[in-house]
C-alpha positions in Angstrom: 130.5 156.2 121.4 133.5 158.0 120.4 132.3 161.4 122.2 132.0 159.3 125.3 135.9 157.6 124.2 136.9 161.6 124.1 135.0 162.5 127.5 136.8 159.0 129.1 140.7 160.3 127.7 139.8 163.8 129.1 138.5 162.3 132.2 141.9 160.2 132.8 144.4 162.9 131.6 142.8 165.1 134.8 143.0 162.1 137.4 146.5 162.0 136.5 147.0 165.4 137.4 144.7 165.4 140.6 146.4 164.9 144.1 146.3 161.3 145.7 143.6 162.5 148.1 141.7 163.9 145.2 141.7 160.6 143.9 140.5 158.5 146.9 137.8 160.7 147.3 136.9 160.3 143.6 136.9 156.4 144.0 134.9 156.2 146.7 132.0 158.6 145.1 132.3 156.4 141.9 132.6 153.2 144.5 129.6 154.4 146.8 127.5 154.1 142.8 128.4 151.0 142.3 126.1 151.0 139.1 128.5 153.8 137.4 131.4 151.8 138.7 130.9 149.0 137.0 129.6 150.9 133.4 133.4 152.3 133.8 134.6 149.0 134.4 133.2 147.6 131.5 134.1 151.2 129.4 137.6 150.7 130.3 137.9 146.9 129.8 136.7 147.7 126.2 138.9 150.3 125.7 141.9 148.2 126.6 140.6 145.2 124.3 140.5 148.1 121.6 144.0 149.0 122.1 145.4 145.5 122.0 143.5 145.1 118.9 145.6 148.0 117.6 148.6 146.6 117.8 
């Protein structure tokens, strides 16, 4: 789990420094797999629970 927590941070340090159009494009591949889509949704809603636990 925490490998796929280290792929996740090094997955949204590069969207923030891919181009806008980059990052449309990226959305609607994840978007067109819906399936993947909502795994990341879920991955990132727990990650955000785990950070508010944090603090």
């Amino acid at each position: 789990m925490s490998a796929l927590g280290a792929k996740l941070t090094l997955v949204s340090i590069s969207v923030r420094n891919v181009s806008l159009k980059q990052l449309s494009y990226i959305i609607k591949q994840i978007t067109r797999n819906s399936l993947l889509f909502s795994a990341l949704l879920l991955v990132l809603g727990a990650q955000m629970i785990a950070d508010n636990k944090k603090t």
